[in-house]
N, C-alpha and C positions, 0 to 999 in steps of 0.2 A: 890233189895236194894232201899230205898227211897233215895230222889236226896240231902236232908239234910246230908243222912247218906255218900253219892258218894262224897259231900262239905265234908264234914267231911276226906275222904281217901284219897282226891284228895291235899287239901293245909297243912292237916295238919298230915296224916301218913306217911304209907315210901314209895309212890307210886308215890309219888310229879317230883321227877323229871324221872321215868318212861313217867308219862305221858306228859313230856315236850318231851320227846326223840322222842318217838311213834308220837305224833302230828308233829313236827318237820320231823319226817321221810315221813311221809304221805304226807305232804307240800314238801318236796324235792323228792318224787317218782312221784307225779302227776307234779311239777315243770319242769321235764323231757322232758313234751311234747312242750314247750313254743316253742322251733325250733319249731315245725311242726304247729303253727298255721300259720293259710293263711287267707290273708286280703283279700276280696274280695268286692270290692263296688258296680258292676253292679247291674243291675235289672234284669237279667235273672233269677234269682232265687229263685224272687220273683213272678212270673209268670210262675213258673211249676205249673202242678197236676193239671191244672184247664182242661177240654174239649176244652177250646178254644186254651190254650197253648196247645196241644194234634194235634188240626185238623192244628194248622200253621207248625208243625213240619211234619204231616207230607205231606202235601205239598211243605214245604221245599226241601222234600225227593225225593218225586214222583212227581209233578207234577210243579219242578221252572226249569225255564233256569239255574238257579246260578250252577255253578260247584259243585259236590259232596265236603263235607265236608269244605266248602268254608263262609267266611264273605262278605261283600261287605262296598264300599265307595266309596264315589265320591267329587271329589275336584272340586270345582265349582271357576269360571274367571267372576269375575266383573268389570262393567268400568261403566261409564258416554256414551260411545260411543259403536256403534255396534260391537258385538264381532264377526259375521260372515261376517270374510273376508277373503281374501286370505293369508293376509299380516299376519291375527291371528290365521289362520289355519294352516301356515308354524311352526308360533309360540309355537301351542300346539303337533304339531309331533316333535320338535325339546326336547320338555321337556320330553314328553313322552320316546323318546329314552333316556336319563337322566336318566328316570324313573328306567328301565329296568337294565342300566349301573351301576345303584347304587348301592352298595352292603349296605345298610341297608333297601332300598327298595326292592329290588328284592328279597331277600331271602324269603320275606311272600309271595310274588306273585303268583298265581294260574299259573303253565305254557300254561294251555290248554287254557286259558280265560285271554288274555293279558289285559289291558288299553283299554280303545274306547272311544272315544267322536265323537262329528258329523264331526270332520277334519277327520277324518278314513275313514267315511261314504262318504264324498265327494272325498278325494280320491281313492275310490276304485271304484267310478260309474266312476270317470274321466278316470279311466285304463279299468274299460270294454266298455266305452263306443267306445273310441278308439278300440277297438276289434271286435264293431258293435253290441256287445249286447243289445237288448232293453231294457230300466230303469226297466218295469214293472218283469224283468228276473234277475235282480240283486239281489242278495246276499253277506253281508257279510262276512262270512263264505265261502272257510278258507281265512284266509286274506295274501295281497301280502308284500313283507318285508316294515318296516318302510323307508327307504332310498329311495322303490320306488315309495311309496304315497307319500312322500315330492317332489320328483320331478314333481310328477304329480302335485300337488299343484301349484307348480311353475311354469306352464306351463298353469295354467288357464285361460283366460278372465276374465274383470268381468262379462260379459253378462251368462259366465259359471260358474263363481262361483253362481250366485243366482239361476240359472236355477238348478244345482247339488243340491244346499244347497235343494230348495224345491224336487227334488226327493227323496234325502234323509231322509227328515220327512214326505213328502206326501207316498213316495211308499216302499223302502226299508226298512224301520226300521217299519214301520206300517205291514210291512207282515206277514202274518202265522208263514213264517218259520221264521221269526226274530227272537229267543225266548229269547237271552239276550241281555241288562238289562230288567228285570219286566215290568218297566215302559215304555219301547220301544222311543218314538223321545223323547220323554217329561220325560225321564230320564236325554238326553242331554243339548235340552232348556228349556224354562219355555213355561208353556201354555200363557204365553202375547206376546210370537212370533208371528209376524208380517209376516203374509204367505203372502202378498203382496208385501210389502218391503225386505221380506226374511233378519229382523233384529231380533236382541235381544242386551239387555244393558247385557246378562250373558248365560255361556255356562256353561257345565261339563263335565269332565271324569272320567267315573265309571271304579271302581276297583274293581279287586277281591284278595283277600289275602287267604292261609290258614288257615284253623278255628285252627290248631293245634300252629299256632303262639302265644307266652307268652304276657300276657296283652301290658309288660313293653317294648314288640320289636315291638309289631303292635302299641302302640303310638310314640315310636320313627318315624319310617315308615311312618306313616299318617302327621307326624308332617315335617318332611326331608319332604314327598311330596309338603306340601303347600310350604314349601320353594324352592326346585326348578322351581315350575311353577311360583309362583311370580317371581324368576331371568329370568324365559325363555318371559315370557307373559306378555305382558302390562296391565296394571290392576291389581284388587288384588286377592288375590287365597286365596280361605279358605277352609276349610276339613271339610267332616261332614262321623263318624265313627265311630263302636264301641267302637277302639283305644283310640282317643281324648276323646269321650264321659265319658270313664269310667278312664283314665285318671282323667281326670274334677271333677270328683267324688271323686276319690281317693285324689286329691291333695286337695280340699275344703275341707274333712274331716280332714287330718292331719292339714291344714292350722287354722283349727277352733280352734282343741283341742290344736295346739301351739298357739293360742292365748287365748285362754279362760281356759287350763290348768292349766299355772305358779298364774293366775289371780284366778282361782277356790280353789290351793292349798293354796295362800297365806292369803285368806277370811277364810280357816279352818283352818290353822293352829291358826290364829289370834285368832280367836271364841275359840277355843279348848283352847288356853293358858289362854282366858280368865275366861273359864267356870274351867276347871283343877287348873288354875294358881299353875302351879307345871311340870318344863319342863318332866322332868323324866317319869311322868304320858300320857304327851303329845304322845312323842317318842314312849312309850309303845304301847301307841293304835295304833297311825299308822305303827310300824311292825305287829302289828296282820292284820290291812289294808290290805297291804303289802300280810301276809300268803294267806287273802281268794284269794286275786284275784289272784297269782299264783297259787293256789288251784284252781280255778274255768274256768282261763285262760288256766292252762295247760290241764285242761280235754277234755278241746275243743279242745288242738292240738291232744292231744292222741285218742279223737273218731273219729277226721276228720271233724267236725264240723267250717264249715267258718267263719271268724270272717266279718260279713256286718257290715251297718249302723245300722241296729237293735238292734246289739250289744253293739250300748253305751251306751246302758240306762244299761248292767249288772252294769260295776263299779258304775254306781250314783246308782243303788238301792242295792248294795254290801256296797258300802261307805254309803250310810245312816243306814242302816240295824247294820255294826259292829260297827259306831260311838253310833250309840243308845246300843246296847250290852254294849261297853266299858264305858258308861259314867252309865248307872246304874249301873255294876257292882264297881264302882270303889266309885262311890256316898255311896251305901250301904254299903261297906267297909267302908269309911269316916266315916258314921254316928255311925256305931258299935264301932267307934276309937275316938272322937273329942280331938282334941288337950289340952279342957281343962274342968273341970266342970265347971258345970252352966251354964246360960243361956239359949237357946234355943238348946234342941238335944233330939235326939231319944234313942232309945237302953235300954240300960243299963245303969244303976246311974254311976258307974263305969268307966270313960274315960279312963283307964290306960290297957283295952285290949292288949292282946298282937296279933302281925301280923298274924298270925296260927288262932288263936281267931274270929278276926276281919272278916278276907276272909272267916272262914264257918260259921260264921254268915250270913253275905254279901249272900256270894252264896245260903244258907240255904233260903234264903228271895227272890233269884231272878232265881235261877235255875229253879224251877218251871215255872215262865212265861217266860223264854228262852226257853223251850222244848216248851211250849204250840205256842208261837209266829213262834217258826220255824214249828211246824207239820202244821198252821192255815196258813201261808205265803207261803212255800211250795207247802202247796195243791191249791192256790191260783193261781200261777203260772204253776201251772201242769195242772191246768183247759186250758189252751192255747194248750194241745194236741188236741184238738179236733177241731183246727182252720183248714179252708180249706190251709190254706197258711203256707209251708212248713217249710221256716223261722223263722215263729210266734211257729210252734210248737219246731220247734227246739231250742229255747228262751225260753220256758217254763223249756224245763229239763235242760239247763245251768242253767237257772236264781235259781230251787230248787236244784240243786247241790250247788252252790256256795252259799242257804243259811244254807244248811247244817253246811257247811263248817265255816260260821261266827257262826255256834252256838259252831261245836267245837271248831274253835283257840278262841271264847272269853269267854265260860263258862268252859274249860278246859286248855287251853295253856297258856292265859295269868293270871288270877288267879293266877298259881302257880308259873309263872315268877314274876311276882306283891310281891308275900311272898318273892319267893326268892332273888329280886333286896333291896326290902325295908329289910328285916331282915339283909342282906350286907349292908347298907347303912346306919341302926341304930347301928349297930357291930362299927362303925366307926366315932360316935358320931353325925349321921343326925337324927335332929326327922321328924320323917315320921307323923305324926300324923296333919291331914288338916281339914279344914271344907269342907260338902260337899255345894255344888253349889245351890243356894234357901235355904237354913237352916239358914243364918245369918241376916237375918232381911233386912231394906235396900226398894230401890226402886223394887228388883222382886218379894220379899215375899209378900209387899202392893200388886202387880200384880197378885200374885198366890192368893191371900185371895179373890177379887172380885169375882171368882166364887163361892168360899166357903160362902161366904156372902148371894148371889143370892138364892143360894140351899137351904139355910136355911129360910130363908126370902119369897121367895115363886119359888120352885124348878117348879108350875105346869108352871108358869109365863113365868119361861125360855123356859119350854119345845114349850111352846104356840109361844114364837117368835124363836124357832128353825123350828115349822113348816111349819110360813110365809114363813121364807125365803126361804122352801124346797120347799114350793107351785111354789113362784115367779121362782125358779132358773130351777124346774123341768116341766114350759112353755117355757122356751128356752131350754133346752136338747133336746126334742126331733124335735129340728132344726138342730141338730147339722150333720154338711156334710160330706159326704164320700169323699175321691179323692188319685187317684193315677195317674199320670204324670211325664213324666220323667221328663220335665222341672223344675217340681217343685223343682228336688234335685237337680238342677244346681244354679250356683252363677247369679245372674242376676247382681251385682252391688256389687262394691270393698267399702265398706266406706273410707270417705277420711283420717281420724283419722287410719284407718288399717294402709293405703299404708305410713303413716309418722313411719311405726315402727323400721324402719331400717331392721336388719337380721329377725326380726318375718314377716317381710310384706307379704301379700299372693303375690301369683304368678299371674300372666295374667289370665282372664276368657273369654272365646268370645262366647263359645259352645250354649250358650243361646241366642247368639245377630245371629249367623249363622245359626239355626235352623229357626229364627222368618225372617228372609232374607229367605230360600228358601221354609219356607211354603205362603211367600207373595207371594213370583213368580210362588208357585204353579207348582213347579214339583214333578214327580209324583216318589215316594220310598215310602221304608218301612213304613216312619212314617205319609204319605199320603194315603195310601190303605189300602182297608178294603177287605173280602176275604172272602166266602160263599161257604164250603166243604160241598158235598153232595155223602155220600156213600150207598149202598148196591144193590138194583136190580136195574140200572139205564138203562136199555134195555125195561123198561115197554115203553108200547106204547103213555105213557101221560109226561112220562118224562121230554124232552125238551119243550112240551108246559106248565109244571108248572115249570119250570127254565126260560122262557120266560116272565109267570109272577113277578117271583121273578125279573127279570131283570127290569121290567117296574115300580116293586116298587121301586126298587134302583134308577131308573131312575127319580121317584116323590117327594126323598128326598130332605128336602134342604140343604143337605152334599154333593151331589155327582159334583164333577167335572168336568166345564161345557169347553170343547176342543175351539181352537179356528174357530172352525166350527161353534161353539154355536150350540154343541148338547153334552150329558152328555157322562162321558168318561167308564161309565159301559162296560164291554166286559165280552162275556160269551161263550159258544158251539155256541149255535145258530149265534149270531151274526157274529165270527169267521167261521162259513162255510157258511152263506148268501154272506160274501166278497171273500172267498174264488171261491163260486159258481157260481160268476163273472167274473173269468178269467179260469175256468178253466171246459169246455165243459160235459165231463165225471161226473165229480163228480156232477154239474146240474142236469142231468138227475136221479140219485138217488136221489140227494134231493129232488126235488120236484116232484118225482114219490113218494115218504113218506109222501106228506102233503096233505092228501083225502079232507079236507075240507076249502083249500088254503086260508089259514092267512098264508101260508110263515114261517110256522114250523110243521116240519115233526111228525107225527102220528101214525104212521105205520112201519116196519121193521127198528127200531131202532139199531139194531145190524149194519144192512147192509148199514144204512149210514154210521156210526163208521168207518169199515170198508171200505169205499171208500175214509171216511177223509183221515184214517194213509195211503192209496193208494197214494194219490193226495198232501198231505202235511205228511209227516214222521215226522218231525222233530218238526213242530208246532202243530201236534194234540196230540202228547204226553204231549205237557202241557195244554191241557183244557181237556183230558178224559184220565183215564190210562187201561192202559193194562194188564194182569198178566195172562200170564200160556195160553193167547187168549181169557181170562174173562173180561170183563168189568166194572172196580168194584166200579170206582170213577169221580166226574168231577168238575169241579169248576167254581164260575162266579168272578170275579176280578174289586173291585168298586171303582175307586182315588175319594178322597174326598178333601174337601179343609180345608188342617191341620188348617188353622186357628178358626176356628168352636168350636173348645177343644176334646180335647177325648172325654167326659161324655156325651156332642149334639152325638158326631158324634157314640158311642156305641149305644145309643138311637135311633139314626134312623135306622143304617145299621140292629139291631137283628131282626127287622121284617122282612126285606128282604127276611130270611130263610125261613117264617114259608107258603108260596107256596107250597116249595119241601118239607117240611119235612113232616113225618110221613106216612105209606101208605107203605110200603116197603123201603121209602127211609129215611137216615138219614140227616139232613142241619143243619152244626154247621156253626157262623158268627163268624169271626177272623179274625186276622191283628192285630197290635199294638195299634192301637185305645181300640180295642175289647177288647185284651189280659190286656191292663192294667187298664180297669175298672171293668172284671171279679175279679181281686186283689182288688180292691178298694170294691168291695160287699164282698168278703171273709173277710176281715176286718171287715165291719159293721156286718158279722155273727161272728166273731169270739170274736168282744164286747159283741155282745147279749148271744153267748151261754153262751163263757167263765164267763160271768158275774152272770147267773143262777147258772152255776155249783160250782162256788166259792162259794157262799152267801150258796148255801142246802149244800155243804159237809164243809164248814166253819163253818156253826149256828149247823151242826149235829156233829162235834168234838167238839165244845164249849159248848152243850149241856150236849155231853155226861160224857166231863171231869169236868164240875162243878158237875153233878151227882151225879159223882164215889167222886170225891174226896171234898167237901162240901153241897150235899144234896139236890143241886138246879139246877135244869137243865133251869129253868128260868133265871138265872145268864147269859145262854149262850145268850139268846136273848138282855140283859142287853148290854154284851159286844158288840154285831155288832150291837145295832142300830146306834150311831154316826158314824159307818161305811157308812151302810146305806146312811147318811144324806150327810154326805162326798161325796159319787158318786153323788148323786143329784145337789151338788152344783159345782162339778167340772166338769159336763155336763153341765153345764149349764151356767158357766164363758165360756166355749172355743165358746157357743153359741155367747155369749155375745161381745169376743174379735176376730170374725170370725175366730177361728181355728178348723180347719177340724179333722176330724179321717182318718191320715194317716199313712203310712210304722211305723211312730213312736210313735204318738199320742194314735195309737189304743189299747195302751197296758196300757193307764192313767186307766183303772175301776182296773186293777190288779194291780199296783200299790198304788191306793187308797187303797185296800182293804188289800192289804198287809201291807201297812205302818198303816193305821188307825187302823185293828187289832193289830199291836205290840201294838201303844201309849196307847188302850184301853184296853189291858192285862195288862198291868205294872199298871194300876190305880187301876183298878177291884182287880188284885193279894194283892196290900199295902192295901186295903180297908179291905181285905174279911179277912186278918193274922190282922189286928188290931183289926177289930172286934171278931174276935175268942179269942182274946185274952183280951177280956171282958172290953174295955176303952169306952164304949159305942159310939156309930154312929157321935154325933158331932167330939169327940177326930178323930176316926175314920177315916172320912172325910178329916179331916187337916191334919192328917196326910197320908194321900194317898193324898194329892193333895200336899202339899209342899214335901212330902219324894222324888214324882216320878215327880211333876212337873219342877221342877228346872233342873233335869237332862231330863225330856221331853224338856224342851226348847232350854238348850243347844246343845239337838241333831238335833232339829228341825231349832236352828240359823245355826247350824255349814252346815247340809247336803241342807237344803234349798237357805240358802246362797251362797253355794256353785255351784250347780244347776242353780241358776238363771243366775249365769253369761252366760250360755248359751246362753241367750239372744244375746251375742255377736258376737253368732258364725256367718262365713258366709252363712251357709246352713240356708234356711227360716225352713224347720222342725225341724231341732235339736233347731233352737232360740225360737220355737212355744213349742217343748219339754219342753228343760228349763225352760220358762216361767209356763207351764201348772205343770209342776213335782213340781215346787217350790210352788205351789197353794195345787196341792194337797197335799204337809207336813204341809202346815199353815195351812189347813180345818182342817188333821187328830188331828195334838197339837190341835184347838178350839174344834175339837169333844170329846176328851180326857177329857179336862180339863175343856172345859166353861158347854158343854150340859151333859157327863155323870153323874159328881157331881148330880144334879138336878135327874138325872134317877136314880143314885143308893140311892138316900133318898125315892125317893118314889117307889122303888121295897123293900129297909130295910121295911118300911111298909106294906108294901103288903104281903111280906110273912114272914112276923113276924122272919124275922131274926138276929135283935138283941139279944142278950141270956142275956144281962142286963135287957132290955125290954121285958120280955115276958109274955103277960097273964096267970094266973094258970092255967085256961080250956085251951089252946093252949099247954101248957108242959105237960098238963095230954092225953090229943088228943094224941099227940107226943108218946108219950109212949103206948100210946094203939095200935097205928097202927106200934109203932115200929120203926119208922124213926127219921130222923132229918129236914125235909125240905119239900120242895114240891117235884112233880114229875112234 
């Protein structure tokens, strides 16, 4: 069935309100799933699937101190004055027991892996020391109850508080067998401790929680933490945690969209009534709004699909997408119907249509370029399967669901709502009968004509300064940056215009000002350390002397952080049994019976040192080599960096580190969070480039094909994407311009261009290609594909762009980088639309003789001898 003859059954047989029920039923079955969507803000998830997220997992697994299936935190104690005293050390066992006492903390708590900070550590050398244990003998682990390290505490000198404090970072906690936290002293204090003075202006106590705790109880927890160590501690206590972190997240993103929301909705509704200026018409379109993205939302609670930050660009390019559907279809109804004869109007002589009449006219004229816009938009965004990054692809099938779904509630549901609300409303003396939007002359029609004008007057003209500006715009594109950083999606700064909003004002941020605090003091966690897994035969005889290597590179960067020994904090096998082989007689003698050519790394019977480590240290050489089944299968070298560096230096330097050990038998992945989140930030810049190839060949090869099949020109299809084309060029080349990056959100602008700028480009091409077939020749033509679909191109492009921009406002730097960018590229696609293709399609009408008013006798005679109608 042709889509005229489906216009035809659909508003004006007896199928009309079938197909209202059925659409409607579809919208309330997929509606179903809307409970089971799940908001998810972290960035873990944006950092699967890569090799590097791969090798940190599974040294998470095998080869961390952290407790199995465990998070960590640590609440860090700031002051102006030294935090390691007695007086602060009583202070920090006193919260800690609080800690444990609190029932919304304790429930996440790791039981095997309590709280520790360096007051733990000093109390428990002060209980063995009394014992007569020597310092260099001390261990951690297990530890004696809290009540009896406070007393110990309290029983100190000072001459032994400084004396304990330095054993405790010189010997204890630096041990083999330390093994948690990661970071070992310099987990507790900052590497600007004062080993002489045995001072610090800031301490910490790291936590461990269960991983299986709910976002919403481990930010409670973390949050209850800071608060009772600030009541317990002098000074001020801040958290740095999953919890809070992603918290942070969560709450910036609702915090945006209630502010930039009510403000987004009330710009469109405005635009809409103006463009509509007809409430009823208004209302209309945004229930169909309304259908997709319940449509499109609930798919996603029903496949299990999370709803991130990524996810808010569905409704903006959902909301642009059906306001464009609604305002042509509604446009092309107008014009099939004008309120009155004469003047300026399309259609038919005839104003006095009737509503049945009218809509399969309408649709007769627009359904066409709604299939063609969603099969070309669609495939657009399904080009994003093939992104490294798991998110981006799972954005790709939301985003072609739900434009499925705006093609049927607005090329099926609402149509025959539209007949049915208006024929009820004319029943009852309303005349329904409007102008459409650009048809009545006025300051937009003078706006819509300058292109028409141009085109005519010299179409090559235009194209010539369409290419300048592609030139100029596509020398900045390819500056444009990659980045992935958590920071970035944290709130760095409240505007003050926010905080006066009364009930919309966002909440507290600190998350960003607490991070850039403890990567100054430079202690050493997760978002400090970089990490270099090296699997498969690591018993070869060269092993530890190219892990040696690889260490001495780490050691040459200028990321790696430098201890207050002032020497770099690298730790690797070797290094760890060189210190080891120092205290400890036995295992000496294997070592360096192993190193035939004494540089001081063993050579030779690699197993059998292994094997003397986990003899002589148990507990610490399973986290720098593992073991399995008595095989040897893995080992790692562990590099602190100094976070303030950035990710992208500090990825940069640490991937060479591997490339010693790797290859040869052995495998050397580099990772850590540094690592991990610039591997996303290159999956990205691959997932522009591919996705951006696969769009453009399988978008110009259905535009091809269907101008072909269905008017004779597969030239046509090149017609319609080149303004696309020109579009990516120049909105590469703006984000060059206004230093915005290709990030978590940005990197999905070439699919959006391409999607939007094909719709605008179809709806021109489609009103050009039916007028001219309908023998008004190429000027008529023109105007009329430029004023029919311009007017309602604009109104879509005020309404969704305007709307979008407000983003701007949000508090996240990428979503206001979004908005700004999204809203750029709906104004290129309207210019490409309306300013550059006019100019293209008069001189492709010439080119391939597609006027049939204009056509040379020898070109109709050709025609007929080869049998066709056009080119190939």
């Amino acid at each position: 069935m042709k889509l005229d003859a489906l216009a035809e059954a659909i508003v004006v047989g007896e199928h009309r309100r079938k197909v209202i029920a059925i659409v409607l039923a579809a919208v309330f079955v997929l509606g179903l799933g809307l409970p089971g969507l799940v908001v998810d803000t972290t960035l873990e998830e944006f950092r699967g699937g890569t090799p590097e997220h791969e090798a940190n997992a599974y040294i998470e697994n095998n080869l961390s101190g952290q407790a199995p299936n465990s998070t960590g935190a640590f609440v860090v104690i700031r002051d102006d004055e030294n935090v390691l005293t007695k007086e602060r050390y009583a202070q920090q066992l006193r919260a800690q027991q609080r800690l444990l006492n609190d029932p919304v903390v304790s429930e996440t708590l790791v039981d095997d892996q309590p709280p520790l900070g360096i007051a733990n550590v000093v109390a428990i050398i002060a209980i063995e020391r009394e014992k007569g244990v020597p310092p260099e003998e001390i261990t951690v682990e297990p530890r004696p109850p809290l009540d009896e390290q406070t007393e110990a505490i309290e029983g100190l000198s000072p001459v032994e508080t400084e004396l304990y404090t330095a054993y405790a970072v010189g010997l204890v906690m630096d041990d083999v067998d330390h093994t948690w936290p990661e970071g070992g002293p310099f987990a507790t204090v900052p590497t600007s401790y004062e080993g002489n003075g045995k001072t610090a202006e800031s301490t910490a106590i790291v936590v461990s929680h269960e991983e299986s705790t709910s976002p919403e109880e481990l930010a409670d927890a973390q949050t209850r933490m800071a608060d009772i160590v600030d009541e317990e501690v002098e000074g001020e206590a801040i958290v740095l945690g999953d919890g809070v972190i992603d918290d942070e997240l969560r709450r910036s993103s609702f915090d945006s969209l209630g502010i930039v929301g009510p403000l987004a909705f009330l710009f469109v509704l405005v635009v809409l009534l103006f463009a509509y200026r007809d409430l009823y018409d208004v209302l209309l379109g945004l229930f169909g709004v309304g259908c997709v993205l319940v449509w499109t939302l609930g798919f996603m609670g029903l496949a299990g699909i999370t709803f991130n930050q990524l996810f808010v660009a569905v409704p903006v390019l959902l909301m642009g997408l059906s306001i464009d559907y609604a305002i042509h279809a509604v446009m092309r109804y107008r014009e099939a119907r004008p309120p009155e004869e004469g003047g300026f109007q399309f259609g038919d002589a005839d104003g006095r249509r009737s509503v049945r009449g009218a809509m399969a006219t309408a649709l007769g004229g627009v359904a066409a370029a709604f299939a063609l816009v969603t099969v070309t938009t669609a495939t657009g965004f399904l080009s994003n399967l093939v992104s490294e990054v798991p998110p981006i692809r799972r954005f790709g099938l939301v985003s072609a669901v739900g434009i499925t779904g705006a093609f049927v509630v607005f090329a099926f549901l609402l149509p025959a709502l539209k007949v049915e609300l208006d024929e009820w409303l004319e029943a009852r003396g309303t005349d329904r009968r409007l102008r459409a939007f650009g048809t009545e002359g006025g300051r937009l029609s003078r706006f819509l004509a300058a292109p028409v004008a141009a085109a005519r007057v010299s179409p090559k003209g235009v194209l010539a300064a369409a290419v300048v500006v592609t030139l100029v715009a596509g020398a900045g594109a390819a500056t444009v940056d990659t980045t992935f950083e958590q920071e970035d999606l944290l709130v760095e700064e409240v505007p003050d215009w926010q905080q006066e909003l009364g009930p919309l004002a966002p909440g507290n941020y600190t998350v960003q000002d607490n991070i850039a605090f403890v990567n100054n003091e430079t202690y050493v966690y997760d978002g400090t350390t970089a990490q270099i897994l090296v699997r498969g035969d690591i018993t070869r005889d060269d092993t530890l002397e190219r892990v040696q290597r690889a260490s001495d590179r780490a050691n040459g960067t200028n990321v790696v952080l430098v201890m207050p020994d002032n020497e770099p904090g690298t730790r690797s096998p070797v290094r760890v049994m060189e210190n080891l082989a120092e205290d400890d007689e036995s295992f000496a003698e294997t070592f360096e019976a192993a190193d035939t050519d004494g540089d001081g790394v063993p050579d030779r019977n690699i197993e059998g040192v292994y094997d003397a480590f986990y003899e002589a240290a148990p507990d610490g050489a399973e986290n720098w080599v593992q073991r399995e089944d008595g095989e040897y299968v893995a080992l790692r070298l562990v590099v602190p960096v100094d976070g303030t560096a950035g990710e992208a230096k500090i990825a940069d330097e640490i991937r060479p580190v591997a490339e010693p050990v790797d290859g040869d038998g052995l495998d050397a992945t580099a990772t850590g969070q540094p690592v991990m989140n610039q591997a996303v930030a290159e999956g990205l810049l691959s997932t522009v480039i591919d996705s951006l190839a696969i769009t453009l060949v399988v978008v110009l090869g259905v535009l091809a094909a269907v101008y072909r099949r269905l008017e004779g020109y597969a030239s046509l299809g090149v017609v319609t994407i080149t303004p696309v084309l020109l579009a990516v060029v120049w909105i590469t080349g703006s984000m060059a311009a206004l230093g915005i990056p290709f990030n978590v959100m940005t990197a999905l602008i070439t699919s959006f261009t391409i999607g939007l700028g094909v719709d605008y480009s179809i709806h021109v091409v489609e009103r050009y290609v039916s007028e001219l077939n309908a023998e008004v020749g190429t000027e008529t033509a023109l105007e009329r594909a430029v004023f029919g679909t311009g007017g309602a191109l604009l109104g879509s492009t005020a309404s969704t762009a305007g709307g979008i921009a407000i983003l701007g406002l949000a508090l996240l730097v990428p979503l206001q980088q979004f908005g700004i960018i999204t809203a750029l590229t709906i104004v290129y696609a309207f210019i490409g639309s309306v300013v550059v293709l006019p100019s293209l399609l008069l001189l492709w009408t010439d080119w391939a003789d597609a006027d049939p008013t204009d056509v040379p006798e020898h070109v109709e005679r050709r025609r007929q001898r080869r049998g066709v109608e056009g080119d190939d």
